[in-house]
Biopython code that builds the backbone (N, CA, C, O; Angstrom):
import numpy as np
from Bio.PDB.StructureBuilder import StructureBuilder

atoms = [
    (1, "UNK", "N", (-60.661, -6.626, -87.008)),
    (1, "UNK", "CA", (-61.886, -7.330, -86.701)),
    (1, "UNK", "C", (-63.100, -6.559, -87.212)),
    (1, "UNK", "O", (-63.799, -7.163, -88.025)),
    (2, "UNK", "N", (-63.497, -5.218, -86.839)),
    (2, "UNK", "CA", (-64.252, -4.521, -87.168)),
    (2, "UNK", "C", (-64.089, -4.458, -88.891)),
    (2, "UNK", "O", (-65.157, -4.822, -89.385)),
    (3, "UNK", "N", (-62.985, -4.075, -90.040)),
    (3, "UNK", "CA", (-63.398, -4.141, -90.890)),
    (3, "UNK", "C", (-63.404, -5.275, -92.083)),
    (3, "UNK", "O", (-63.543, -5.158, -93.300)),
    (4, "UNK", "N", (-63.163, -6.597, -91.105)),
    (4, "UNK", "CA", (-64.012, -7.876, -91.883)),
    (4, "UNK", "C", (-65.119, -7.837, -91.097)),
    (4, "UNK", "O", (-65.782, -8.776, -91.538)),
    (5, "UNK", "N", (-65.828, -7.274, -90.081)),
    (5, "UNK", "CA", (-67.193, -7.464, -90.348)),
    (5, "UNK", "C", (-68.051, -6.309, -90.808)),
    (5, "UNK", "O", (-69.276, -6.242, -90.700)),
    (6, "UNK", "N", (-66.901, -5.030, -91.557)),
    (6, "UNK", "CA", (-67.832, -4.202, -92.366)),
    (6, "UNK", "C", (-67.744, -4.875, -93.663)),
    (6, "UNK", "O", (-68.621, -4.676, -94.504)),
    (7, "UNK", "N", (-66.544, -5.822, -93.943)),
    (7, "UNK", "CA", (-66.757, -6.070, -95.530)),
    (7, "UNK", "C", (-67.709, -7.397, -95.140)),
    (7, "UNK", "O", (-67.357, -8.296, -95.904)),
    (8, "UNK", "N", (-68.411, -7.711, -94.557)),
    (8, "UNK", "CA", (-69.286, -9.221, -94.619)),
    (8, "UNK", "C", (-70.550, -8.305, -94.889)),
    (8, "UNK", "O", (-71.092, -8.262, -95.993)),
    (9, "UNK", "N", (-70.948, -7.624, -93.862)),
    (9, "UNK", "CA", (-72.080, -6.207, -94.297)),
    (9, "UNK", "C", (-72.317, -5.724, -95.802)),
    (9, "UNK", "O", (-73.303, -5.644, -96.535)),
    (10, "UNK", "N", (-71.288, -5.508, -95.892)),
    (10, "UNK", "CA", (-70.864, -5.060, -97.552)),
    (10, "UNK", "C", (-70.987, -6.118, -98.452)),
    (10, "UNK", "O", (-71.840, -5.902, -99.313)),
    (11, "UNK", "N", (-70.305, -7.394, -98.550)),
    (11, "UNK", "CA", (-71.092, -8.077, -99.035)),
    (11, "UNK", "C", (-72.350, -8.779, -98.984)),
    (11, "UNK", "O", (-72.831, -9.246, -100.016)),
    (12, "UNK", "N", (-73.024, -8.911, -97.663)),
    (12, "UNK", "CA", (-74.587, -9.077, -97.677)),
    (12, "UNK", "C", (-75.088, -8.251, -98.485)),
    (12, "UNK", "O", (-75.802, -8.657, -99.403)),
    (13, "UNK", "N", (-74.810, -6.886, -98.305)),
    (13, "UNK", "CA", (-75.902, -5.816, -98.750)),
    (13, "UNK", "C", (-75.657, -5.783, -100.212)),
    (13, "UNK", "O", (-76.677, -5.547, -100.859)),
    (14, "UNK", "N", (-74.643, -5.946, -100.859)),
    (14, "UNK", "CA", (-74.839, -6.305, -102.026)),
    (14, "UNK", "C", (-75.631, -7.473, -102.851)),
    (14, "UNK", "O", (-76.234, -7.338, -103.915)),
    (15, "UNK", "N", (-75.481, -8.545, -102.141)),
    (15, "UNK", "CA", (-76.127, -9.453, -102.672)),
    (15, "UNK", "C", (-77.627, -9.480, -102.132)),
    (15, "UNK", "O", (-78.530, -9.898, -102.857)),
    (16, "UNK", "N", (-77.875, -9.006, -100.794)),
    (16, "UNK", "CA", (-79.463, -8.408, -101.085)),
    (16, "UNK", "C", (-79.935, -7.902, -102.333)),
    (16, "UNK", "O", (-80.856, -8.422, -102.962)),
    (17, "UNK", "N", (-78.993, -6.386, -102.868)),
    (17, "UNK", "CA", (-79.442, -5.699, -103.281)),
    (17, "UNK", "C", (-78.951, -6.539, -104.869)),
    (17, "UNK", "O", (-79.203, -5.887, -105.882)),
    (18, "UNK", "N", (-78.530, -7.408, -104.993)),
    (18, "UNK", "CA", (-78.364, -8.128, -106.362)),
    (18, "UNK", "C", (-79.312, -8.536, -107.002)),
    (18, "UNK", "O", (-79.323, -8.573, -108.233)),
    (19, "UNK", "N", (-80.815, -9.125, -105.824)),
    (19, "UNK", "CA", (-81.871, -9.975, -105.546)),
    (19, "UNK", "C", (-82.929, -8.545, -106.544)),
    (19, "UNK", "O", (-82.768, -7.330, -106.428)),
    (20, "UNK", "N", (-83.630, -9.045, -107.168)),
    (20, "UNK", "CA", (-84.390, -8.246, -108.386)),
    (20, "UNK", "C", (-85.915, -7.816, -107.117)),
    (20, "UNK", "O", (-86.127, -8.181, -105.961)),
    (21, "UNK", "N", (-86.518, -7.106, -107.859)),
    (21, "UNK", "CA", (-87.360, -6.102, -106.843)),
    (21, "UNK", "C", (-88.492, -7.025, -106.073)),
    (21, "UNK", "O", (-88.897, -6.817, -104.930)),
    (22, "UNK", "N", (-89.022, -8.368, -107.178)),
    (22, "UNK", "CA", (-89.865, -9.416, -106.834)),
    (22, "UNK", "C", (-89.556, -10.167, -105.859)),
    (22, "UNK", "O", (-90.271, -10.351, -104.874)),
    (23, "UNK", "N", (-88.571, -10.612, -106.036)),
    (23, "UNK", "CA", (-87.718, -11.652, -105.153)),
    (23, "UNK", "C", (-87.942, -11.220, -103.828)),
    (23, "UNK", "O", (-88.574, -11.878, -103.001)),
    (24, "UNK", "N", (-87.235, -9.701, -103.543)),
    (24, "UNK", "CA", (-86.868, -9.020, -102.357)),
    (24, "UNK", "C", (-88.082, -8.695, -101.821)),
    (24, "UNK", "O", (-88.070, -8.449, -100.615)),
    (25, "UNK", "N", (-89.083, -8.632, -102.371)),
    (25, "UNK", "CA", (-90.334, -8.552, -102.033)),
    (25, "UNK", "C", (-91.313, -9.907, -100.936)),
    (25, "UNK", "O", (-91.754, -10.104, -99.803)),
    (26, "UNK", "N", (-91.167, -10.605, -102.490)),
    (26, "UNK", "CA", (-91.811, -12.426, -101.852)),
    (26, "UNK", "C", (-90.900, -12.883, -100.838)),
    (26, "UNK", "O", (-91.236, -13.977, -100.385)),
    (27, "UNK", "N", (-90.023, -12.477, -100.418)),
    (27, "UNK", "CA", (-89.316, -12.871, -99.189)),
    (27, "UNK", "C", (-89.740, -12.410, -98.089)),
    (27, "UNK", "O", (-90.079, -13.032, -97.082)),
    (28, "UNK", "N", (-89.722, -11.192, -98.302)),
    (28, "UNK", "CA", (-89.536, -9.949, -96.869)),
    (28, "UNK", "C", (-91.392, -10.169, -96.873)),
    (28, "UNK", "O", (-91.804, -9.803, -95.773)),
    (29, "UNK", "N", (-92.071, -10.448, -97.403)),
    (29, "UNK", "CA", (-93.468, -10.973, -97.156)),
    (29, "UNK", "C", (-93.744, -12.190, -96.975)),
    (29, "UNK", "O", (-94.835, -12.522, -96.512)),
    (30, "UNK", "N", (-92.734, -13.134, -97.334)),
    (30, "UNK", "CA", (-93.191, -14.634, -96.458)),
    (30, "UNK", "C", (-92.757, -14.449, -94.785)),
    (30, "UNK", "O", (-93.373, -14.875, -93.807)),
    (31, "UNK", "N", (-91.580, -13.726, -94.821)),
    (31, "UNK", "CA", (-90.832, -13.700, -93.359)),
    (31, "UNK", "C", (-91.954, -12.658, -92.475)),
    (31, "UNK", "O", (-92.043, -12.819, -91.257)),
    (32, "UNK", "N", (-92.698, -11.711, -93.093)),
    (32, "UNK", "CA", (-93.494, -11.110, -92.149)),
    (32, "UNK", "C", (-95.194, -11.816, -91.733)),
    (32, "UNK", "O", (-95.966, -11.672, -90.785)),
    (33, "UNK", "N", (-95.209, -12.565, -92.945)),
    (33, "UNK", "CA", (-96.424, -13.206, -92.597)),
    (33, "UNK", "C", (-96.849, -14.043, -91.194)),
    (33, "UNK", "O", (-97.644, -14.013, -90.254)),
    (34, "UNK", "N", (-95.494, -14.972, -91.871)),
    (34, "UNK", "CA", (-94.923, -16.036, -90.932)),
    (34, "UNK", "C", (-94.494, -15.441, -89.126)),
    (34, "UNK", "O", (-94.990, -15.908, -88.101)),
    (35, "UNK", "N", (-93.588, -14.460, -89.195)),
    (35, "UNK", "CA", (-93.964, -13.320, -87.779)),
    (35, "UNK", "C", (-95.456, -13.035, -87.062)),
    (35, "UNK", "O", (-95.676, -12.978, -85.852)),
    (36, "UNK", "N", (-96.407, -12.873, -88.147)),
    (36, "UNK", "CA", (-97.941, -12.143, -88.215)),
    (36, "UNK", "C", (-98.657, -13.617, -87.435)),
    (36, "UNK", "O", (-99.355, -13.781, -86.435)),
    (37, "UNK", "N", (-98.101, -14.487, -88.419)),
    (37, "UNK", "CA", (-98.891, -15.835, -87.542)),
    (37, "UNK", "C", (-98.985, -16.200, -86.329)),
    (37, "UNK", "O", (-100.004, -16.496, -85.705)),
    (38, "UNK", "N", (-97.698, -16.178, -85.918)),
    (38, "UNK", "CA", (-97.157, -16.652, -84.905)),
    (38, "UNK", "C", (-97.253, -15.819, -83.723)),
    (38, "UNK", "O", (-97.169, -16.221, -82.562)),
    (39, "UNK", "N", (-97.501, -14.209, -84.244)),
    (39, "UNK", "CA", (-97.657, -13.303, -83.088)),
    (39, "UNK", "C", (-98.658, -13.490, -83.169)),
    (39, "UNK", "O", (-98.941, -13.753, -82.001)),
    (40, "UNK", "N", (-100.353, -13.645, -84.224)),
    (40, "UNK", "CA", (-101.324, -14.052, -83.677)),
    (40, "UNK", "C", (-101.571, -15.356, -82.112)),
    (40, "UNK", "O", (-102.124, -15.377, -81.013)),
    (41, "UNK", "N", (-100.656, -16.339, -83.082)),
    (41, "UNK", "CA", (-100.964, -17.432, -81.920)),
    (41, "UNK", "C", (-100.401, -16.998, -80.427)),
    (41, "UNK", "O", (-101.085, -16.830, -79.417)),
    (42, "UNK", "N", (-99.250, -16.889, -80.534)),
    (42, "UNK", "CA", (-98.865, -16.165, -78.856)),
    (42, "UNK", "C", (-100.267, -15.678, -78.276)),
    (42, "UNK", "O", (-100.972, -16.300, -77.481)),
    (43, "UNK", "N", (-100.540, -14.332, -78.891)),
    (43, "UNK", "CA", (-101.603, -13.762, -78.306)),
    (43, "UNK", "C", (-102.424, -14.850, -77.979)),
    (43, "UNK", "O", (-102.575, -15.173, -76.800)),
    (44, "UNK", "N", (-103.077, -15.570, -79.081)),
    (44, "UNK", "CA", (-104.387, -16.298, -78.590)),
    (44, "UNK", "C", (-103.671, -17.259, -77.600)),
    (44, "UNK", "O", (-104.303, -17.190, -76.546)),
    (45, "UNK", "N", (-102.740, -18.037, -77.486)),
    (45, "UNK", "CA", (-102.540, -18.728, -76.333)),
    (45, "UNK", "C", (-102.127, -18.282, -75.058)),
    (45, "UNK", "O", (-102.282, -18.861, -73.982)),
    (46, "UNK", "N", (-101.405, -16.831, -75.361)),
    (46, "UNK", "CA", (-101.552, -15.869, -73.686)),
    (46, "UNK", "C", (-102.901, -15.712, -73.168)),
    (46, "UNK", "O", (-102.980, -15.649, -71.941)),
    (47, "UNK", "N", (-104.277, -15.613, -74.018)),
    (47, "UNK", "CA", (-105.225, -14.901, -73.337)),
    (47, "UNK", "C", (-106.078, -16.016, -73.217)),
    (47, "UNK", "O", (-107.253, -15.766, -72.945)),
    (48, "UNK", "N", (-105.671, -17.440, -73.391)),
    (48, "UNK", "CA", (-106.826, -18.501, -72.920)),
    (48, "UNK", "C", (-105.929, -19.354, -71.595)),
    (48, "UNK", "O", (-104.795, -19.829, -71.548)),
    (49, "UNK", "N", (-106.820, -19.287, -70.809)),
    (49, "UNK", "CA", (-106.653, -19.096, -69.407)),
    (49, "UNK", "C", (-105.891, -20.770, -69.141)),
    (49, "UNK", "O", (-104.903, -21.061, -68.466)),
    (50, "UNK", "N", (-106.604, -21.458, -69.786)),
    (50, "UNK", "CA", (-105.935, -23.434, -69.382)),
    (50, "UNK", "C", (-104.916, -23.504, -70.064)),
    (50, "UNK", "O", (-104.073, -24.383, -69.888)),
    (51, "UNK", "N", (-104.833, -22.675, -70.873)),
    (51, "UNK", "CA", (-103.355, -23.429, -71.931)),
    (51, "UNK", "C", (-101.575, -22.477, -70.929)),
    (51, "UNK", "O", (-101.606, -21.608, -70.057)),
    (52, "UNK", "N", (-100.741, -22.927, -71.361)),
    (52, "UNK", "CA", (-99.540, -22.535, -70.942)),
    (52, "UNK", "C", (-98.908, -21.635, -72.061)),
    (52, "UNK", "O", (-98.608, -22.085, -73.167)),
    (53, "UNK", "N", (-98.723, -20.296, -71.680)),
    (53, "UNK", "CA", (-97.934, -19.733, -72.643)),
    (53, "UNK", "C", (-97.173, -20.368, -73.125)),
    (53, "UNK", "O", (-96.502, -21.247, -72.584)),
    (54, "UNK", "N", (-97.156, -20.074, -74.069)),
    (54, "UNK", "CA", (-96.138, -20.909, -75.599)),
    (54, "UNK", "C", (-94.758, -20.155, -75.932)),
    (54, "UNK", "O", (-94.472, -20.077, -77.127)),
    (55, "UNK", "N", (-93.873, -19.592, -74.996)),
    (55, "UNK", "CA", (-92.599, -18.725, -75.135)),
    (55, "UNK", "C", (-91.985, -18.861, -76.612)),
    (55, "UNK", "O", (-91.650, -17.958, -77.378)),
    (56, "UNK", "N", (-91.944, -19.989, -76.756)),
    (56, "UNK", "CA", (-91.443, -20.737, -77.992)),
    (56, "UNK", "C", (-92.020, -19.966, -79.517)),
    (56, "UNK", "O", (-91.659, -20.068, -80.689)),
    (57, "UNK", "N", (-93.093, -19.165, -78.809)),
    (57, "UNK", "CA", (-93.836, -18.565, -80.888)),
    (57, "UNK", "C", (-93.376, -17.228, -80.774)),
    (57, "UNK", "O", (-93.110, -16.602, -81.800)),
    (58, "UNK", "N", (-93.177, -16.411, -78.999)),
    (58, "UNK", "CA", (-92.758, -15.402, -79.065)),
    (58, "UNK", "C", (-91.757, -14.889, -79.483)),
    (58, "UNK", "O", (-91.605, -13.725, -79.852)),
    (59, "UNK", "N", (-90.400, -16.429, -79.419)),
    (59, "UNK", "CA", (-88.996, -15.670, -79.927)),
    (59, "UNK", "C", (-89.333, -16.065, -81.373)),
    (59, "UNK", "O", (-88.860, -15.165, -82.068)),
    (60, "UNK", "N", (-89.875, -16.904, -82.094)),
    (60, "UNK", "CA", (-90.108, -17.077, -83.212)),
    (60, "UNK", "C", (-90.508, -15.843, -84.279)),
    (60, "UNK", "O", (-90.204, -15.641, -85.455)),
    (61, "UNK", "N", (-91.514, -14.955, -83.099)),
    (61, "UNK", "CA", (-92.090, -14.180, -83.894)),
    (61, "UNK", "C", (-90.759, -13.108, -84.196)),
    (61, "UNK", "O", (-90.215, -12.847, -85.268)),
    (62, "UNK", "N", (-90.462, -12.591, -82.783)),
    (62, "UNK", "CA", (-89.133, -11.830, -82.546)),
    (62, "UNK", "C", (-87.906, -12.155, -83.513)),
    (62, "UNK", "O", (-87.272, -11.272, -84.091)),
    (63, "UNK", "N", (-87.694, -13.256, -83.605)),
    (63, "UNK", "CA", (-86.570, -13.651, -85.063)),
    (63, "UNK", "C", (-87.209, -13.538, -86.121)),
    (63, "UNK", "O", (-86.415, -13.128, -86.968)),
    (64, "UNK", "N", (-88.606, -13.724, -86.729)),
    (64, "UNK", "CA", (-89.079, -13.047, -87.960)),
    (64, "UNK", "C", (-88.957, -11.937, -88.255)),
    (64, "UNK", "O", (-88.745, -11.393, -89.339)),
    (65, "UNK", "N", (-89.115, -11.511, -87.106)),
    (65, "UNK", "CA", (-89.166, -9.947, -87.336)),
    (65, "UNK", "C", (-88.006, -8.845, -87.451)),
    (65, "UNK", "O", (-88.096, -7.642, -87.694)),
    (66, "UNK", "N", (-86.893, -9.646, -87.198)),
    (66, "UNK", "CA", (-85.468, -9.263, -86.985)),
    (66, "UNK", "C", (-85.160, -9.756, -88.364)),
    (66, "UNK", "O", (-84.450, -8.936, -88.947)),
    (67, "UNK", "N", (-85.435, -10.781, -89.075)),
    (67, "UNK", "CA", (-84.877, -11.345, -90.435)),
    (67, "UNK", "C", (-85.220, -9.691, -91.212)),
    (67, "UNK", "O", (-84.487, -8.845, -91.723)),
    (68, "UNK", "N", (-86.536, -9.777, -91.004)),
    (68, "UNK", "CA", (-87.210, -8.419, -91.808)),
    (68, "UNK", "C", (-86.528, -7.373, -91.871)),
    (68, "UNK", "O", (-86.205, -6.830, -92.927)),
    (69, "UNK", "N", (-86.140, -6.852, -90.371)),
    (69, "UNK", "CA", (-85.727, -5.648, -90.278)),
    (69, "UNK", "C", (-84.626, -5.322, -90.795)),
    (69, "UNK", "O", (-84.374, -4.172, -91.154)),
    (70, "UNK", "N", (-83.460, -6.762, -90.944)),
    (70, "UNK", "CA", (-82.704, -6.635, -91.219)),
    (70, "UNK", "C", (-82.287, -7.011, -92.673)),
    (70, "UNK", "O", (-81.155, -6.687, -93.031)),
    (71, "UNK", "N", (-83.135, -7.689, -93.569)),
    (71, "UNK", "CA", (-82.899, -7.562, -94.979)),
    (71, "UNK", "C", (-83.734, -6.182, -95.679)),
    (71, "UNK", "O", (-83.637, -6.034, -96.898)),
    (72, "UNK", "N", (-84.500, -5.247, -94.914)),
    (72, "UNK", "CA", (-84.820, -3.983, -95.218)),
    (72, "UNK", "C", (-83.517, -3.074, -95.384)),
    (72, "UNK", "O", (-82.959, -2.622, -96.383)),
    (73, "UNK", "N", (-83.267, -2.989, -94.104)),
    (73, "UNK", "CA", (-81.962, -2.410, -94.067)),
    (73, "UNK", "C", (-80.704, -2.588, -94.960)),
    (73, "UNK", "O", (-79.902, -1.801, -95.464)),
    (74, "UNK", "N", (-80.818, -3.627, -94.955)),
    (74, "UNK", "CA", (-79.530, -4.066, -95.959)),
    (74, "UNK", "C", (-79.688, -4.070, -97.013)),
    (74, "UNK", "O", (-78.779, -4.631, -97.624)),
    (75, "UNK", "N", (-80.953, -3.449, -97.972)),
    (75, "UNK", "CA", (-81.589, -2.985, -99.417)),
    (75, "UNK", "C", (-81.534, -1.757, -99.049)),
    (75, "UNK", "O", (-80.527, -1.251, -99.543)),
    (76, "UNK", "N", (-82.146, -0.986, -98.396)),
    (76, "UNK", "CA", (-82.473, 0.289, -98.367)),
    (76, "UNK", "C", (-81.712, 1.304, -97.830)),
    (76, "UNK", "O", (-81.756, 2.471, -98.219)),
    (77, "UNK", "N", (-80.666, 0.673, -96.499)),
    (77, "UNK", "CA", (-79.631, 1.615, -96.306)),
    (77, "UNK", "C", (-78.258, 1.669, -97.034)),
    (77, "UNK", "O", (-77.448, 2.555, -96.760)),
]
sb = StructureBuilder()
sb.init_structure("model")
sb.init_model(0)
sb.init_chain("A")
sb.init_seg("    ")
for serial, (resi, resn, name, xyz) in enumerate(atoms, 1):
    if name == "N":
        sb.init_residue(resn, " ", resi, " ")
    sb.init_atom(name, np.array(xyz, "f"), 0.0, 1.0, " ", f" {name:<3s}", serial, name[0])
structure = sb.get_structure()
């Protein structure tokens, strides 16, 4: 079990790292933007008092930010 899910790893990280330097770039910067947005809005809708937190942008932001972390990793480690 463990080493089909080191060879799925192994093949992600290859085909990350297949992805040319631009590519891997304009990605991992749409996916953080898109995080950046959305953790803006949380904030602004936590700190205005009539509206109802919006839980819904927080995991949004939280899965952007996990896409990120984890196609970094899988180029760079």
């Amino acid at each position: 079990m463990s080493s089909m899910l080191c060879d799925v790893w192994q093949d992600f990280c290859s085909w990350i790292v297949g992805w040319g330097d631009i590519a891997f770039y304009v990605v991992v910067s749409v996916f953080a933007v898109i995080g950046l947005l959305a953790m803006v809005s949380f904030v602004k809708k936590s700190y205005a008092k009539e509206d109802k937190i919006k839980w819904g942008t927080l995991i949004l932001t939280v899965i952007m930010f996990a896409i990120v972390a984890v196609l970094c990793i899988a180029k760079f480690a």
